[in-house]
N, C-alpha and C positions, 0 to 999 in steps of 0.2 A: 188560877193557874190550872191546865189542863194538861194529864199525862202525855206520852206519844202513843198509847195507844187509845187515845180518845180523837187523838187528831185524826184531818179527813185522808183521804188517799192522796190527793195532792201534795198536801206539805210533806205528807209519810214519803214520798218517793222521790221528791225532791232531798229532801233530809239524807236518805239513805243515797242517792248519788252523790250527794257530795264528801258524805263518807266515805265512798268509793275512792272518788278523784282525789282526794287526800293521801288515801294510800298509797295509791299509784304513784303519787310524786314525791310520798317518802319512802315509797320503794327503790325510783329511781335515784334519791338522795343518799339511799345506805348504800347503793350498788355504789356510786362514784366514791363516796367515804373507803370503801375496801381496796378500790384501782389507786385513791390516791394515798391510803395507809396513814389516814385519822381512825384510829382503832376505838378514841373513846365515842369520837362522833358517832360512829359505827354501830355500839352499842347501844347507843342512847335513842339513835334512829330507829335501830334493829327493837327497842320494846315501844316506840311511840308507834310502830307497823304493826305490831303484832296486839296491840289495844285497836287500833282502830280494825282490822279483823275481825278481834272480837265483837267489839259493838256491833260493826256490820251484822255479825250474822244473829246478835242479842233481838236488834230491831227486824230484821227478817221474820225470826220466831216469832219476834211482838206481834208482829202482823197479820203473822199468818193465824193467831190463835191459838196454838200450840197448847198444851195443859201444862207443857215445864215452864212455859214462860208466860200466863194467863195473869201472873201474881207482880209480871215486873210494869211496876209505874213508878216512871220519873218524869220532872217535869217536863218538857218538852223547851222550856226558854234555856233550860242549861243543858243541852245538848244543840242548842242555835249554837251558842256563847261557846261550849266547849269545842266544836267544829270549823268557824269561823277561828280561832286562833288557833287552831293548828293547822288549818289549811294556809292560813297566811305566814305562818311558820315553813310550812313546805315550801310554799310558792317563794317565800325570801331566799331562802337556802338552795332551790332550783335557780331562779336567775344571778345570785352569788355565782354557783359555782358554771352556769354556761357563759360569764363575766370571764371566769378565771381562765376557765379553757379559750376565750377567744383570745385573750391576751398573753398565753403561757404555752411555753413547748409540752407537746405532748410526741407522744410516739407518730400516731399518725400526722402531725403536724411537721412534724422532720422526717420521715419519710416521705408527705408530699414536695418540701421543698425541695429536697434531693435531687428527685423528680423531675424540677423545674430545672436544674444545672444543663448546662452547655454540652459540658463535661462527662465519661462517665467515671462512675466512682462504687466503692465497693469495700466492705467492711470486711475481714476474717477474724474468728477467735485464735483463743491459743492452740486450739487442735486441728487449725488449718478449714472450718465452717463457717463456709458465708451468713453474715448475720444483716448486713443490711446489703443491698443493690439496688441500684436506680434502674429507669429505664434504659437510659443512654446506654448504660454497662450490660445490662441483658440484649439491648440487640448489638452491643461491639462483640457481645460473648458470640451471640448467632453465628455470626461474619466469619469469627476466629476458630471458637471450638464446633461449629456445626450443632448446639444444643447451648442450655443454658449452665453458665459455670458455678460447679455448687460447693468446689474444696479449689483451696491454693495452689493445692498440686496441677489438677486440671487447670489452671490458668496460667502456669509457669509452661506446661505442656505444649499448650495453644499457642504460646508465643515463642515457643521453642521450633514448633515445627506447625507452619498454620494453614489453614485451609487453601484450595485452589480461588485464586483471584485475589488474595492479602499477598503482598509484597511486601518483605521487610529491607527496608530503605536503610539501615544501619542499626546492627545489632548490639552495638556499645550504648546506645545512646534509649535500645527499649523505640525505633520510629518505622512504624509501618504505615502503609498506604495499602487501603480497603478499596473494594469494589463501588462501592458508593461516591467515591471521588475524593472522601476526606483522610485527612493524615492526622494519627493521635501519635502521641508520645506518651508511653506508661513509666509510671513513677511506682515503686514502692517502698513505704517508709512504715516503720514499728513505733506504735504509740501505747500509751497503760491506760487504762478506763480508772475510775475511782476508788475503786478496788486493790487496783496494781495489777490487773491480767493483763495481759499483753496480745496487743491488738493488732493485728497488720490493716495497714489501709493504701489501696489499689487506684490510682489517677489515670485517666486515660483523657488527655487532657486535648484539645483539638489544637492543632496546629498548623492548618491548611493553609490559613491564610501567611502566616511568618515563614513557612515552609515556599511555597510560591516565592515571597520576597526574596529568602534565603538565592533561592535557583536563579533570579532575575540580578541579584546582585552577582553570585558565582559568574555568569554571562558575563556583565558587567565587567570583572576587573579579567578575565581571560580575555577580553577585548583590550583593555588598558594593556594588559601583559604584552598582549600581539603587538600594538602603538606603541610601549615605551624598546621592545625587542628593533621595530623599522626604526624609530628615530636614531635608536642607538647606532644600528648597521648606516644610518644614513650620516649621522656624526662623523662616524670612525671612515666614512668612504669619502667624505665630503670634498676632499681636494681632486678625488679620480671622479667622482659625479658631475663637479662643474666642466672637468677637462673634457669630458666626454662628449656633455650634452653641448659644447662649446662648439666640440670637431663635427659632432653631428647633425647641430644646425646651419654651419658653417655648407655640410657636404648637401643637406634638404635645398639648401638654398643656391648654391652654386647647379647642384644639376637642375634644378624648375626655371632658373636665368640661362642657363645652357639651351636646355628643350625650349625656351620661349622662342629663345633667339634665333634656335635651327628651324624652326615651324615657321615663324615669324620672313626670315630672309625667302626659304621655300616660296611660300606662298608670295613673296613680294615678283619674285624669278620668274613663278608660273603665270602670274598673272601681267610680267611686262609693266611695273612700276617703277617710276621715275628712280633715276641714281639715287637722287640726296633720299630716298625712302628703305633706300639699300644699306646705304650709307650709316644711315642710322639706327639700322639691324647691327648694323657692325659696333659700332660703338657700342652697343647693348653686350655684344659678343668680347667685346675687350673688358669690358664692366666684370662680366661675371667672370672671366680668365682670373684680374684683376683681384678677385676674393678671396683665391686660391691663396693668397699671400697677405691680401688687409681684411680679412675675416671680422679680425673684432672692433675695427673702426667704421663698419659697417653703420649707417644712418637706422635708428628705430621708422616703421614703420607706422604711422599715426592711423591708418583707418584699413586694415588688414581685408577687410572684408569688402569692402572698395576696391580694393587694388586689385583680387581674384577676381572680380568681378570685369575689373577694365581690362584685364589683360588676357579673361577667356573671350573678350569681347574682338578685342584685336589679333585672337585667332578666329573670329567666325563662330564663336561657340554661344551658345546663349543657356545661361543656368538657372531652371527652375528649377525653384526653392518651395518645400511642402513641410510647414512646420516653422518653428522660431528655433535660433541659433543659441546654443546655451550661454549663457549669465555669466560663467566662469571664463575668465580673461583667458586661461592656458586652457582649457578646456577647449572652448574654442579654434583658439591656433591649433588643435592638432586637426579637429573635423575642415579646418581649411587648408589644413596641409593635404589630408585626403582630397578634399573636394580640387584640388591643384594638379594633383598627379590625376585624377581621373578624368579633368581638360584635358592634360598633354596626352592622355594616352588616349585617348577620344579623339582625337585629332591625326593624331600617330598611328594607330592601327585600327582601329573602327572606321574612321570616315565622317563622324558625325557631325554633326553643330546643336546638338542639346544636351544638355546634361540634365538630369534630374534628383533632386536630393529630397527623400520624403523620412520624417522624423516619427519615431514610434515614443514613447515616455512610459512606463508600468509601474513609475513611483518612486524608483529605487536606480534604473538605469534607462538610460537614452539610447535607444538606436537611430544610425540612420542609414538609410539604404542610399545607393549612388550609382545610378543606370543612363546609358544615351541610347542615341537614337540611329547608331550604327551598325555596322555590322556585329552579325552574329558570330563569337570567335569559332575557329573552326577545329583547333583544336585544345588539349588543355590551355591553361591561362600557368607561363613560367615568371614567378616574382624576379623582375629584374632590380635593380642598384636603389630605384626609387621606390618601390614598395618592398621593398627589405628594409628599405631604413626605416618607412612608416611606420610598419611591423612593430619592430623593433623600438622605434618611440613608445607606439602605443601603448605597446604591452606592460615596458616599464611604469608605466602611470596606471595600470589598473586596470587598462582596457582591451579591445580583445578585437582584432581582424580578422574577415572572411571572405572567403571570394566564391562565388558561382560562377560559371562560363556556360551553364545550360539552365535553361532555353536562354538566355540572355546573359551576357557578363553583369553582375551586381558587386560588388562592394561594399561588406555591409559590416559598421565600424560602431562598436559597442563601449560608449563614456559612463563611467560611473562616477557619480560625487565625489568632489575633489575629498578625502576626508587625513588626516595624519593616522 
């Protein structure tokens, strides 16, 4: 057996590093023993650091030749033996405890997760001192107090009265709306730590998106409201509604069988057509007299848009069409009650024989324009008996009539979806 100061340089400095690294990791073992308040481990650590120090600097001395320490021989195998188990002593106790901390809350392990929250959130003590804050919370603080918020007070402040660009959207309820686009709603509630001190704790919880629903539904039933308000008024009207629209499809109909009929003979006159041609204007002329009094035994119409069709035909008119006819059965009947009065009066005061009907559609409402190939009126355009009553139809169903007279007479008659 040979001392350690017989050994060569090699083992000697080997030996002495790993005495080193020993320490080191039962340095770091006593520091965690004190954070986690093993007070006996602590000690226990605290004298196996302070022996290996020692040695350390025994064997330095040894080394160096020293005259104080020329006299120390020990063997050299039990200080292998003595080192290896206390290094492996170290090293169990170091991955013991980075075991414990991977798998155990620790302060920085709950202040990263915090961190990670949606939400922002925010601890106070009993004397009103922030003691824990996430990110989220420091920058909603940014936003609100213009700096970062470090007492209760300041944070009651903020919300009381908050920066330019935060809107507070209802102040019972703690819901403001930031610059950044999102809407929190702050809560606060008093909790006790383990102790019994008393804690406040701050939520600033995001609520953007249930906020949104929120507004989409509000829309939502002020719509229902407006619907169930028309059906109501339409209920409570509903015997003067039919009577109305009864006389006043009665009178749309009677004056466009009137105007057929005077156009209609006119032209038969001007032109030197056979009696029985005459004749049969007349009957047409007794027909629509006739309505005046059997209105509502009046035959249904089976192909409405046919029949404008034949009977701008048998004035000379011919109607192009630019666009599709909308889908909606009354919808319809009204752009052909337009397109009906804008023959006769095409015929009647213009001169023409074309009509033209071009359709616009933006998603939501249909236009359509309704122009001839007559003259240019010369001065305003006065709604007589048949576009008063169109007017009038229209409007009640939602839609909207307009007339131009310069540079050309247009007509331009605006459907919206049939909806309750």
């Amino acid at each position: 057996m040979s001392s350690f100061a017989a050994c060569g340089n090699l083992q000697q400095t080997v030996l002495i590093l790993l005495l080193l690294g020993t320490a080191l990791l039962q340095l770091f073992v006593a520091i965690e023993d004190v954070a986690g308040q093993r007070y006996l481990f602590t000690v226990f650590d605290s004298v196996l650091l302070m022996a290996e120090l020692f040695y350390a600097k025994t064997l330095l001395e040894a080394r160096e030749g020293t005259d104080s320490m020329s006299s120390f021989a020990v063997e050299v195998v039990f200080f292998w033996i003595l080192e290896a188990g206390l290094f492996i002593y170290a090293m169990a106790r170091y991955i013991h405890m980075k075991m414990q901390m991977r798998y155990s809350l620790s302060q920085e392990s709950i202040k990263e997760g915090s961190d990670n929250l949606p939400d922002g959130i925010c601890f106070f003590d009993e004397y009103g001192t922030v003691r824990l804050i996430n990110k989220k919370m420091m920058s909603i603080g940014m936003m609100l107090f213009g700096k970062e918020i470090q007492t209760l007070d300041e944070l009651h402040c903020a919300l009381s009265c908050p920066q330019p660009g935060v809107e507070c959207l209802d102040q019972e309820i703690a819901l403001y709306h930031f610059p950044d686009g999102a809407v929190h709603r702050f809560t606060e509630s008093a909790i006790a730590d383990r102790d019994g001190k008393q804690i406040t704790e701050v939520i600033a919880a995001d609520v953007t998106e249930l906020y949104a629903k929120q507004e989409e539904l509000n829309c939502e039933n002020i719509r229902l409201a407006d619907a169930n308000r028309r059906m109501k008024w339409i209920l409570d009207n509903m015997s003067d509604i039919v009577r109305e629209e009864e006389t006043l499809s009665m009178k749309i109909r009677v004056h466009d069988d009137i105007g057929h009929s005077i156009l209609a003979a006119k032209k038969a006159l001007i032109q030197q057509q056979d009696i029985t041609v005459i004749r049969e204007n007349a009957v047409l002329w007794e027909t629509a007299v006739d309505l005046l009094y059997r209105a509502n035994n009046m035959p249904a119409v089976e192909d409405e848009w046919q029949t404008v069709r034949n009977r701008a035909k048998e004035l000379g008119v011919e109607i192009i069409f630019d666009g599709s006819l909308p889908e909606d059965e009354f919808v319809r009947h009204l752009l052909l009650l337009a397109i009906r009065e804008c023959v006769t009066n095409c015929v009647r005061h213009a001169g023409g024989n074309r009509v033209f009907v071009k359709a616009a559609d933006d998603g939501k409402q249909t236009s359509y324009a309704i122009t001839n190939n007559g003259r240019v009126p010369q001065q305003a355009v006065v709604e007589g008996s048949g576009l008063s009553g169109l007017r009038c139809r229209i409007e009640r169903e939602g839609g909207s009539m307009e007339l131009t007279d310069s540079p050309r007479f247009v007509l331009t008659v605006t459907l919206p979806a049939r909806e309750i």
